[in-house]
Each structure stands twice: as C-alpha cells, then as structure tokens.
N, C-alpha and C positions, 0 to 999 in steps of 0.2 A: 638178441637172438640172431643167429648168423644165418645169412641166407641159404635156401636150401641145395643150391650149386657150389658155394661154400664148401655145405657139408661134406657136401661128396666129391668134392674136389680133397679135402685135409685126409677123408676116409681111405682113398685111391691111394692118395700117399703113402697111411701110414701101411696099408695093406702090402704096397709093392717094398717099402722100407724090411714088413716080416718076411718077404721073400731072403731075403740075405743073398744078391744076387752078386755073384761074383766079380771084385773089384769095383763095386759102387757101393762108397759108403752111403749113409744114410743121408747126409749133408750134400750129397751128388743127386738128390730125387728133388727139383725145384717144382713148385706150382709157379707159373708164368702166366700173363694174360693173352698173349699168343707167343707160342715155339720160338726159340731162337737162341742161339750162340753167336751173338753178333759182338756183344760183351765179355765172353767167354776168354779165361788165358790157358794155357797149355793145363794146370792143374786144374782147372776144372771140369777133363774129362775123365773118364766115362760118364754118362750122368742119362738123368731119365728125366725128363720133360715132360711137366700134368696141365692139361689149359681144360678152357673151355672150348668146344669146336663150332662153327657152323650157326646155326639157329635153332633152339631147342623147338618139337613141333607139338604142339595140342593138338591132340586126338578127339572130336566131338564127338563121336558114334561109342568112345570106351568113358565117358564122362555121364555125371548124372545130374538130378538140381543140386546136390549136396556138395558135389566136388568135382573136378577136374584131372585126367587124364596128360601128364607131364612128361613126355621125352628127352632126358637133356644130353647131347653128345660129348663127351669126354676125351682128350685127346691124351695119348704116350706116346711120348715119341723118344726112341735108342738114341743115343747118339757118341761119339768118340772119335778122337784125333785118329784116323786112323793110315792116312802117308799113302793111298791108291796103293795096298797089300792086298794081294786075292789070296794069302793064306791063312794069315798070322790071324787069328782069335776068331777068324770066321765061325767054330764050331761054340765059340764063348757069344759070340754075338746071338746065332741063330736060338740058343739056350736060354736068354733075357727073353727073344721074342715069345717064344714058348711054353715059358715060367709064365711070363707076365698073361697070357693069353687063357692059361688051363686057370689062372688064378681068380678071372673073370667071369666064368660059364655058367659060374653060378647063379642062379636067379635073384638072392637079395644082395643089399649091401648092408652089412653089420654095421649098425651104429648111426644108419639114416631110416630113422623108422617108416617116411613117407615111402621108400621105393620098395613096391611091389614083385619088380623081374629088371632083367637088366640082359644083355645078350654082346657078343664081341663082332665087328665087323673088322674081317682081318685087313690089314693094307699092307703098303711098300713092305718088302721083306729088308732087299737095299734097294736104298733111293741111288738110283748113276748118276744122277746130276750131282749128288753130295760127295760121291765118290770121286769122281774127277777131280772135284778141289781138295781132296784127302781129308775129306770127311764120313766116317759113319752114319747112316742116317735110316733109320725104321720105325712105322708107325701105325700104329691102330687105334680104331675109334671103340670107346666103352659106351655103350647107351644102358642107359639109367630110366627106368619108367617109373614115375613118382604120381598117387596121389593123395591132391592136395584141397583140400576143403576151401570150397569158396570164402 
C-alpha cells in the first residue's frame, strides 16, 4: 500500500494532467522529490513540477485518541524556457497559474479517501531570479489535511 503523500502526490498529478493545460503534455507533469530543471534539455519544457514541500505539521488540538490530524504541503511549480520575454506567453503562463489554483479550492482530493479539506497558498506568480537566467518560474503550495487512524 503506498504511502499516503504518495497518494496525493500521483492524485495532484493526474488532476492537473485533466486540466489539458495548454502545451504541456501530460508526460511534461513530473513528480520530483524536490523542484528542479537542473537535468532538464530544451524539450523538456513547458512542464509542471509536483514535490513534497516543507515539513508536513500535526495538529494536536484537531486529533483525537482514535486518530490524527495530518497537514501535508504540496508543491507545483510552472516552469518553461522562456529567453528573459516580458511578452510572449505571459497571458498562457498566468492561465496555468490560474487553472492550476481554481482546480485546488476545493475541499477534498478525489481518490485519497484520508483527506478531509485541503486549501491553496498562492505564491511567486514570476520568480525574477528564474527569469534573468531565461527561465519561467511560478509556484504554489497545495495543503492537503488528512486523517489518519492511529
């Protein structure tokens, strides 16, 4: 049985995968164990980036003797070749952040029965530091509230 960060890390995937988000095929959505294009060749962009983020945190005040209160942060991160251009796909780009974010809001995740609510923390729209070296870079955190039986 797969872990339950697993889950919702493969779930996240296949979710943003049924977005059909324009010019990222499905094969361009990687789960990573942390963000990176460091490996990355020119064809590997556009692409969407799924990790783990941060440290998942226990909640003791939302836990009972039976079970436990599980937050776990999720990360997606935009990314794409994109050559220091302040125009070209700007309006394709900010549309992933957007898709990917309303696709979120919702309280469960289909298909991990542990979580409860889940809520979106927006972040970087563009990263400038990514951009200088001609790269696209945008990212937000998914938290996921699971619980999970002692």
């Amino acid at each position: 049985m797969p872990a339950i960060l697993e889950n919702i890390l493969t779930t996240v995937q296949a979710e943003i995968q049924a977005l059909n988000l324009t010019d990222i095929p499905d094969s361009h959505i990687y789960l990573q164990k942390v963000p990176t294009t460091r490996d990355f060749t020119s064809n590997d962009f556009p692409a969407i980036l799924i990790t783990p983020m941060g440290v998942p945190k226990i909640n003791p005040q939302e836990g009972t003797n039976l079970r436990d209160q599980i937050e776990y942060p999720i990360g997606v991160f935009m990314v794409d070749n994109d050559n220091q251009n302040q125009t070209i796909n700007r309006d394709k780009y900010l549309t992933w952040y957007e898709q990917i974010m309303k696709k979120f809001r919702t309280p469960r995740l289909a298909g991990v029965s542990s979580i409860v609510n889940s809520f979106v923390a927006p972040g970087t729209v563009v990263d400038q530091d990514w951009f200088q070296v001609g790269e696209y870079h945008a990212g937000l955190t998914l938290w996921f509230i699971s619980w999970e039986t002692r």
